[in-house]
N, C-alpha and C positions, 0 to 999 in steps of 0.2 A: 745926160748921165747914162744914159741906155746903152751910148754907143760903148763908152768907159766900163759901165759893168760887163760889155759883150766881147769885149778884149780879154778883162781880168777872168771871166769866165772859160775863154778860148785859153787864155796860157795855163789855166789850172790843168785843164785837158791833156796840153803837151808834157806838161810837168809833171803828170801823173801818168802817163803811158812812157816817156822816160826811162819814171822810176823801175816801170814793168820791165821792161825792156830791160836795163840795166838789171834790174835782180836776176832773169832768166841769162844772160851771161855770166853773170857768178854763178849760177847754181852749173852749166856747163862746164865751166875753167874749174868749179872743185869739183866735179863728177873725172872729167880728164886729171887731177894732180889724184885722185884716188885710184884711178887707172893708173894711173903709173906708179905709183907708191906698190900696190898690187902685183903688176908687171915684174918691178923690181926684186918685190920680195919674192915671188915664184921663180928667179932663174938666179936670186944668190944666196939659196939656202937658210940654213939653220940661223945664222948670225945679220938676214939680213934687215929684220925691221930694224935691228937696233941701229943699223949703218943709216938707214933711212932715218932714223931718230933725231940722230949728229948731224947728220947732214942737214937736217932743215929747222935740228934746232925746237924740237918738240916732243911732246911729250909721247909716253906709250896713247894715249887716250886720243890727243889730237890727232894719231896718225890713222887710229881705227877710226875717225869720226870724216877723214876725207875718204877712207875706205867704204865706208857705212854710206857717204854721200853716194858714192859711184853705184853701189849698189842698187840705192833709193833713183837715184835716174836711171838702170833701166827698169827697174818696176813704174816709173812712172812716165815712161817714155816706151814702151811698147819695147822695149831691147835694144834702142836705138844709139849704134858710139855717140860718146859726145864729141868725138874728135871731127864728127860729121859737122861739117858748118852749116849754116842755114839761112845763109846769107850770104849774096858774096863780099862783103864789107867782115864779116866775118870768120877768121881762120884760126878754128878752137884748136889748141894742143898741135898743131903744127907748126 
């Protein structure tokens, strides 16, 4: 039975660094669609959150909460694009 718990023990491990993993690329991919939401709305004016709105289908609030994200990664990231990969398995917003 030792060896069986040291298995199930072992996959909790991969299965929980995984999860890590996978979270810290979401929190990238919505730090980048906040950049660019951002990006967007700085070079098409007056009219353009609401174009960004249509276009993705969301609301005034969702669009400031991928803005809010982009912000919150670089406070929490020393400044750092998140277009910056960190991986080479990884190629954020490009």
């Amino acid at each position: 039975m030792g060896d069986l718990m040291t298995g199930v023990l072992e996959a909790r491990q991969r299965y929980q660094r995984a999860r890590a993993e996978a979270a810290e690329h979401v929190d990238r991919y919505r730090a980048c669609l906040g950049l660019a939401i951002r990006e967007a709305r700085a070079a098409g004016g007056p009219g353009a959150q609401t174009s960004v709105m249509s276009a993705l289908k969301l609301s005034r609030e969702q669009v400031r909460a991928f803005e809010q994200a982009y912000t919150d990664w670089l406070r929490d990231h020393d400044g750092e694009d998140p277009r910056t990969p960190v991986a080479a398995e990884l190629t954020a917003c490009v």
